[in-house]
N, C-alpha and C positions, 0 to 999 in steps of 0.2 A: 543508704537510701535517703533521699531527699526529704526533708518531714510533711511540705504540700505537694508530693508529686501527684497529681491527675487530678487536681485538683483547681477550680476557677473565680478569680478575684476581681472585683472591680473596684477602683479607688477615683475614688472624686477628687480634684480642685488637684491633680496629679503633677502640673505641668510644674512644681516649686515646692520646698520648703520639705514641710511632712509629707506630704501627696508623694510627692518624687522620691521623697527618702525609700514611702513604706514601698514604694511599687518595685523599687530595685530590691524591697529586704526582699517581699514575698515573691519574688522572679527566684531572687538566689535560691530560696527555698525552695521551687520544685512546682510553684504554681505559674500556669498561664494567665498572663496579666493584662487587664481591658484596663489603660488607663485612659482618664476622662478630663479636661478642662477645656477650657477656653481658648488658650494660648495653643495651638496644633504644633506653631513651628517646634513649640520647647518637647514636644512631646516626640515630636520624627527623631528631635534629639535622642529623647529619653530610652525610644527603642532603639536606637545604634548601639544601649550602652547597655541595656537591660542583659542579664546571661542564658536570660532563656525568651520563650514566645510571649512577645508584648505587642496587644493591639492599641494603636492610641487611636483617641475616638472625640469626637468633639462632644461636647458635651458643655450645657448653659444650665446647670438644675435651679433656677429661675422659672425655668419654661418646662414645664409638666410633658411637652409634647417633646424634646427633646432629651429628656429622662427616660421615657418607654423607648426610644427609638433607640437610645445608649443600650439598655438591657436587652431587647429585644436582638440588638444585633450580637454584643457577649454572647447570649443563647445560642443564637444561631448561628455561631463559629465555630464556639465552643462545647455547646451539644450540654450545659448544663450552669449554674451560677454557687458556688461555697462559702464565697466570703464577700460580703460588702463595706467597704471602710470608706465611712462617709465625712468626707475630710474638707470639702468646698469650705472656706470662710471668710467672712471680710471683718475687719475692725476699724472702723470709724469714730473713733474719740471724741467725745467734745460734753460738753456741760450743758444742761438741758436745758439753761435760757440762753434765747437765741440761737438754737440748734435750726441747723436746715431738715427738715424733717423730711425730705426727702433721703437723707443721710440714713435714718430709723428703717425708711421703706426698705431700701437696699438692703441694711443687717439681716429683718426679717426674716425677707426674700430668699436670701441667700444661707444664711444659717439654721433659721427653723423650719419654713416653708420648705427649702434647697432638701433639707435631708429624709424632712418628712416625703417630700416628690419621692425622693430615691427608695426610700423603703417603701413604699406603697408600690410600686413597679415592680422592687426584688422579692418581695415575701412570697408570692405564688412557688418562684421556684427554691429560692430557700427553704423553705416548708417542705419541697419536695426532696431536699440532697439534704436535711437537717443541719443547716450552715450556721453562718456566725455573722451578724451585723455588730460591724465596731463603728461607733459613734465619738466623730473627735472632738469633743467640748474645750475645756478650761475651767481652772482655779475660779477663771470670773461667772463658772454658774455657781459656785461656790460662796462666793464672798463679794457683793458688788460694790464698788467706789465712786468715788468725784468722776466725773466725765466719762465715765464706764457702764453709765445707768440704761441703755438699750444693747448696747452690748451682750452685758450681763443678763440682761432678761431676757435676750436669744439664746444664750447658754443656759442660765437655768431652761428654761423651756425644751430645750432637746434633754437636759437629763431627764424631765419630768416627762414625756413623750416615749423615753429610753425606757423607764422602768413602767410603763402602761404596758409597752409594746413588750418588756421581759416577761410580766405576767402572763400574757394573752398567749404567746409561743412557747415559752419555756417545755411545758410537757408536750409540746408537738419535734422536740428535740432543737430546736431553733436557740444558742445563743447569744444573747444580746451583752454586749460591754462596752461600758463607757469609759473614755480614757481622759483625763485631764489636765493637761499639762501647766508646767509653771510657762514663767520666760523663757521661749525657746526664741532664737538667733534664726529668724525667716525673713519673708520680705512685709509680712503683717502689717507692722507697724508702718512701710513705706504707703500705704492706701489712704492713713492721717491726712486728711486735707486741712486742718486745723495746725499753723505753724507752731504753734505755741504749743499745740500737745502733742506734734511729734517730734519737737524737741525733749519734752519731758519724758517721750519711752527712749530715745536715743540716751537720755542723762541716766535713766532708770537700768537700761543695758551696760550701759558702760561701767555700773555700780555691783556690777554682781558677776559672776562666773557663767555665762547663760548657760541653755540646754541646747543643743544640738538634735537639729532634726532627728540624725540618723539613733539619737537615743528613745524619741518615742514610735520610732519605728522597731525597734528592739519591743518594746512594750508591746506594740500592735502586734508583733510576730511570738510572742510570748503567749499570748492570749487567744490566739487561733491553733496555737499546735499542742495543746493541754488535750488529754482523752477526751474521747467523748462522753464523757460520763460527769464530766470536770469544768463549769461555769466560771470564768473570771471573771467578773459583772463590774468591775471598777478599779481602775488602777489611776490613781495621783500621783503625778510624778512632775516635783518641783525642782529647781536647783537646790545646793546647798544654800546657797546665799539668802534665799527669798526668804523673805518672814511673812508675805499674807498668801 
Protein backbone atom coordinates (compact mmCIF):
# COMPACT_ATOMS: atom_id res chain seq x y z
CA UNK A 1 0.00 0.00 0.00
CA UNK A 2 1.07 3.42 -0.78
CA UNK A 3 2.58 5.14 2.64
CA UNK A 4 0.37 8.62 1.69
CA UNK A 5 -2.50 6.92 0.13
CA UNK A 6 -5.83 9.38 0.83
CA UNK A 7 -3.99 11.47 1.80
CA UNK A 8 -3.62 15.64 0.67
CA UNK A 9 -0.46 17.71 0.04
CA UNK A 10 0.17 21.15 -1.05
CA UNK A 11 3.66 22.36 -2.08
CA UNK A 12 4.59 25.77 -2.74
CA UNK A 13 7.14 27.42 -5.32
CA UNK A 14 6.45 23.60 -7.13
CA UNK A 15 6.92 24.63 -10.58
CA UNK A 16 11.27 23.74 -10.12
CA UNK A 17 13.99 22.64 -8.15
CA UNK A 18 12.78 21.06 -4.69
CA UNK A 19 9.00 22.09 -5.24
CA UNK A 20 8.97 19.88 -8.22
CA UNK A 21 11.24 17.24 -6.98
CA UNK A 22 8.98 16.80 -3.61
CA UNK A 23 5.59 16.96 -5.46
CA UNK A 24 6.54 13.94 -7.73
CA UNK A 25 8.13 12.15 -4.35
CA UNK A 26 4.73 12.73 -2.61
CA UNK A 27 2.47 11.85 -5.87
CA UNK A 28 4.54 8.46 -5.98
CA UNK A 29 3.64 7.91 -2.66
CA UNK A 30 0.03 7.75 -2.79
CA UNK A 31 -0.83 11.33 -2.05
CA UNK A 32 -2.99 13.83 -4.17
CA UNK A 33 -0.98 16.63 -5.02
CA UNK A 34 -2.10 20.61 -5.21
CA UNK A 35 0.98 21.95 -6.49
CA UNK A 36 1.46 25.82 -6.51
CA UNK A 37 3.79 28.46 -8.17
CA UNK A 38 3.90 31.05 -10.39
CA UNK A 39 5.15 29.49 -13.49
CA UNK A 40 1.55 27.42 -14.65
CA UNK A 41 3.13 26.37 -17.81
CA UNK A 42 5.98 24.33 -15.74
CA UNK A 43 3.40 22.99 -13.84
CA UNK A 44 0.77 21.50 -16.84
CA UNK A 45 4.06 20.02 -17.33
CA UNK A 46 4.60 18.67 -13.92
CA UNK A 47 0.98 17.02 -14.00
CA UNK A 48 1.59 15.04 -17.37
CA UNK A 49 4.45 13.50 -15.43
CA UNK A 50 3.33 13.30 -11.85
CA UNK A 51 1.96 9.14 -11.27
CA UNK A 52 -0.85 10.06 -9.55
CA UNK A 53 -3.66 13.10 -9.12
CA UNK A 54 -1.81 16.50 -9.27
CA UNK A 55 -3.68 19.80 -9.26
CA UNK A 56 -1.47 22.63 -10.35
CA UNK A 57 -2.66 25.76 -9.21
CA UNK A 58 -1.27 29.23 -9.56
CA UNK A 59 -0.30 30.44 -6.82
CA UNK A 60 1.79 34.10 -5.73
CA UNK A 61 2.33 33.55 -1.68
CA UNK A 62 3.43 37.12 -1.83
CA UNK A 63 -0.25 37.86 -2.02
CA UNK A 64 -2.29 36.65 1.07
CA UNK A 65 -5.37 36.77 -1.26
CA UNK A 66 -4.04 34.28 -3.56
CA UNK A 67 -2.72 31.88 -0.66
CA UNK A 68 -6.55 31.46 0.70
CA UNK A 69 -7.82 30.91 -2.74
CA UNK A 70 -4.80 28.09 -3.38
CA UNK A 71 -6.03 26.25 -0.02
CA UNK A 72 -9.43 27.01 -0.32
CA UNK A 73 -9.56 25.44 -3.57
CA UNK A 74 -7.02 21.99 -2.41
CA UNK A 75 -10.13 21.79 0.10
CA UNK A 76 -12.52 21.88 -2.15
CA UNK A 77 -11.42 19.27 -4.56
CA UNK A 78 -9.98 17.49 -2.23
CA UNK A 79 -12.49 17.39 0.50
CA UNK A 80 -9.49 17.83 3.18
CA UNK A 81 -5.44 19.31 3.40
CA UNK A 82 -2.37 16.68 5.32
CA UNK A 83 0.60 17.96 4.49
CA UNK A 84 1.97 21.51 3.61
CA UNK A 85 5.63 21.87 2.25
CA UNK A 86 6.27 25.33 2.17
CA UNK A 87 9.01 25.51 -0.42
CA UNK A 88 8.47 29.08 -2.34
CA UNK A 89 12.12 30.87 -2.16
CA UNK A 90 14.10 33.38 -3.76
CA UNK A 91 17.86 34.23 -2.98
CA UNK A 92 19.28 37.33 -3.82
CA UNK A 93 22.95 37.77 -2.84
CA UNK A 94 24.69 40.86 -2.41
CA UNK A 95 26.55 42.77 0.36
CA UNK A 96 24.71 45.03 2.37
CA UNK A 97 26.39 48.27 1.15
CA UNK A 98 24.87 49.50 -1.79
CA UNK A 99 22.18 46.78 -1.84
CA UNK A 100 18.83 47.60 -3.70
CA UNK A 101 16.74 47.15 -0.87
CA UNK A 102 14.14 46.58 -2.96
CA UNK A 103 16.00 43.16 -3.38
CA UNK A 104 15.45 42.58 0.85
CA UNK A 105 11.59 43.47 0.15
CA UNK A 106 11.35 40.65 -2.14
CA UNK A 107 13.43 37.94 0.26
CA UNK A 108 11.05 38.87 2.87
CA UNK A 109 8.03 38.80 1.00
CA UNK A 110 8.69 35.67 -0.32
CA UNK A 111 10.47 33.62 2.18
CA UNK A 112 9.04 34.80 5.63
CA UNK A 113 5.97 36.69 5.03
CA UNK A 114 5.43 33.82 1.71
CA UNK A 115 5.29 30.85 4.23
CA UNK A 116 3.84 32.52 7.17
CA UNK A 117 0.78 33.49 4.35
CA UNK A 118 0.66 29.75 3.75
CA UNK A 119 0.42 28.36 7.21
CA UNK A 120 -1.98 30.96 8.38
CA UNK A 121 -4.58 29.71 5.71
CA UNK A 122 -3.55 25.77 6.32
CA UNK A 123 -3.74 25.45 10.13
CA UNK A 124 -7.63 25.51 10.47
CA UNK A 125 -7.54 22.44 8.44
CA UNK A 126 -4.56 20.93 9.47
CA UNK A 127 -5.61 21.11 13.05
CA UNK A 128 -8.53 19.26 11.69
CA UNK A 129 -6.75 15.96 9.66
CA UNK A 130 -3.67 16.42 12.61
CA UNK A 131 -1.10 16.94 9.40
CA UNK A 132 2.33 17.95 9.11
CA UNK A 133 3.78 21.59 7.89
CA UNK A 134 7.32 21.09 6.48
CA UNK A 135 9.16 24.25 6.28
CA UNK A 136 11.99 24.47 3.49
CA UNK A 137 14.68 26.67 5.15
CA UNK A 138 18.65 26.49 4.77
CA UNK A 139 21.97 25.99 6.45
CA UNK A 140 21.83 29.92 5.84
CA UNK A 141 19.13 30.21 8.93
CA UNK A 142 21.86 28.51 10.50
CA UNK A 143 25.02 30.30 9.94
CA UNK A 144 24.93 33.79 8.15
CA UNK A 145 27.77 35.14 5.64
CA UNK A 146 29.24 38.03 3.31
CA UNK A 147 26.40 38.85 1.13
CA UNK A 148 24.00 36.41 2.57
CA UNK A 149 22.89 38.82 5.40
CA UNK A 150 19.00 39.23 4.43
CA UNK A 151 18.81 36.21 3.11
CA UNK A 152 19.82 34.51 6.27
CA UNK A 153 17.66 36.50 8.32
CA UNK A 154 14.47 35.27 6.20
CA UNK A 155 15.80 31.86 6.98
CA UNK A 156 16.60 32.23 10.40
CA UNK A 157 13.23 33.86 10.75
CA UNK A 158 11.04 30.87 9.41
CA UNK A 159 12.92 28.56 11.81
CA UNK A 160 12.13 30.85 14.65
CA UNK A 161 8.38 31.26 13.38
CA UNK A 162 8.84 27.17 12.87
CA UNK A 163 9.43 26.31 16.41
CA UNK A 164 6.60 29.22 17.91
CA UNK A 165 4.18 27.49 15.65
CA UNK A 166 5.76 23.56 16.88
CA UNK A 167 4.84 24.68 20.37
CA UNK A 168 1.41 26.13 19.75
CA UNK A 169 0.23 22.79 17.69
CA UNK A 170 2.28 20.08 18.74
CA UNK A 171 -0.48 18.64 21.35
CA UNK A 172 -3.19 19.45 18.94
CA UNK A 173 -1.47 16.43 16.81
CA UNK A 174 -0.19 19.04 14.12
CA UNK A 175 3.59 18.38 13.02
CA UNK A 176 5.82 20.88 12.20
CA UNK A 177 9.59 20.23 10.62
CA UNK A 178 11.97 22.06 9.37
CA UNK A 179 14.22 20.86 6.78
CA UNK A 180 17.64 22.63 5.82
CA UNK A 181 19.45 21.96 3.11
CA UNK A 182 23.08 22.46 2.10
CA UNK A 183 23.92 23.35 -1.72
CA UNK A 184 21.45 21.89 -3.62
CA UNK A 185 21.93 22.10 -7.84
CA UNK A 186 18.48 24.34 -8.46
CA UNK A 187 17.81 27.27 -10.30
CA UNK A 188 18.37 29.54 -6.85
CA UNK A 189 21.17 30.82 -7.41
CA UNK A 190 20.00 31.78 -11.34
CA UNK A 191 17.60 34.83 -9.45
CA UNK A 192 21.43 36.55 -8.32
CA UNK A 193 21.07 39.84 -10.10
CA UNK A 194 24.42 40.70 -8.70
CA UNK A 195 27.23 39.36 -11.46
CA UNK A 196 29.80 39.06 -9.34
CA UNK A 197 27.99 36.88 -6.72
CA UNK A 198 26.51 34.77 -9.04
CA UNK A 199 29.42 34.01 -10.24
CA UNK A 200 30.76 33.06 -6.90
CA UNK A 201 27.80 30.43 -6.07
CA UNK A 202 28.37 29.11 -9.82
CA UNK A 203 32.41 28.88 -8.51
CA UNK A 204 31.02 27.63 -5.02
CA UNK A 205 29.02 24.71 -7.03
CA UNK A 206 31.42 23.75 -9.08
CA UNK A 207 33.72 23.27 -5.86
CA UNK A 208 31.83 20.50 -4.26
CA UNK A 209 29.50 17.44 -5.09
CA UNK A 210 26.14 19.32 -4.78
CA UNK A 211 22.64 17.96 -3.43
CA UNK A 212 20.20 17.13 -5.73
CA UNK A 213 16.75 18.27 -5.41
CA UNK A 214 15.22 14.80 -5.55
CA UNK A 215 17.56 14.13 -2.31
CA UNK A 216 15.74 16.59 -0.04
CA UNK A 217 12.64 15.40 -1.30
CA UNK A 218 13.55 12.00 0.20
CA UNK A 219 13.98 14.03 3.36
CA UNK A 220 10.56 15.71 3.00
CA UNK A 221 8.95 12.25 2.41
CA UNK A 222 10.83 10.77 5.32
CA UNK A 223 9.47 13.01 7.61
CA UNK A 224 5.71 13.01 6.63
CA UNK A 225 5.42 9.13 6.65
CA UNK A 226 7.10 8.56 10.44
CA UNK A 227 3.83 7.34 12.84
CA UNK A 228 1.98 9.44 14.13
CA UNK A 229 3.07 9.44 17.36
CA UNK A 230 6.70 10.10 15.81
CA UNK A 231 7.73 14.13 15.24
CA UNK A 232 10.86 14.73 13.02
CA UNK A 233 11.09 18.49 13.88
CA UNK A 234 14.63 19.13 11.93
CA UNK A 235 16.56 17.45 9.34
CA UNK A 236 20.08 19.16 7.89
CA UNK A 237 21.01 17.79 5.13
CA UNK A 238 24.33 19.10 3.61
CA UNK A 239 26.62 17.71 0.83
CA UNK A 240 29.54 15.86 1.78
CA UNK A 241 31.66 18.56 0.58
CA UNK A 242 30.29 21.61 2.38
CA UNK A 243 32.09 22.70 5.59
CA UNK A 244 29.63 25.70 6.62
Amino acid sequence: MSTLAGKVALVTGASSGIGRATALALSEAGAKVVAGARRTDRLETLAKEAPGELLPLALDVTDQGSVQDAVAEAVGRFGALDVVVNNAGLMLSGMILGADTREWTRMVETNLLGSMYVVHAALPHLLRSKGTVVQVSSTSGRTASPAGGVYSATKFGVNAFSEALRQEVTKEGVRVVVIEPGFVSTELTGHITDETMRAMARDMAASMRTLRSEDIAAAVLYAVTQPEHVAVNEILVRPVDQTQ
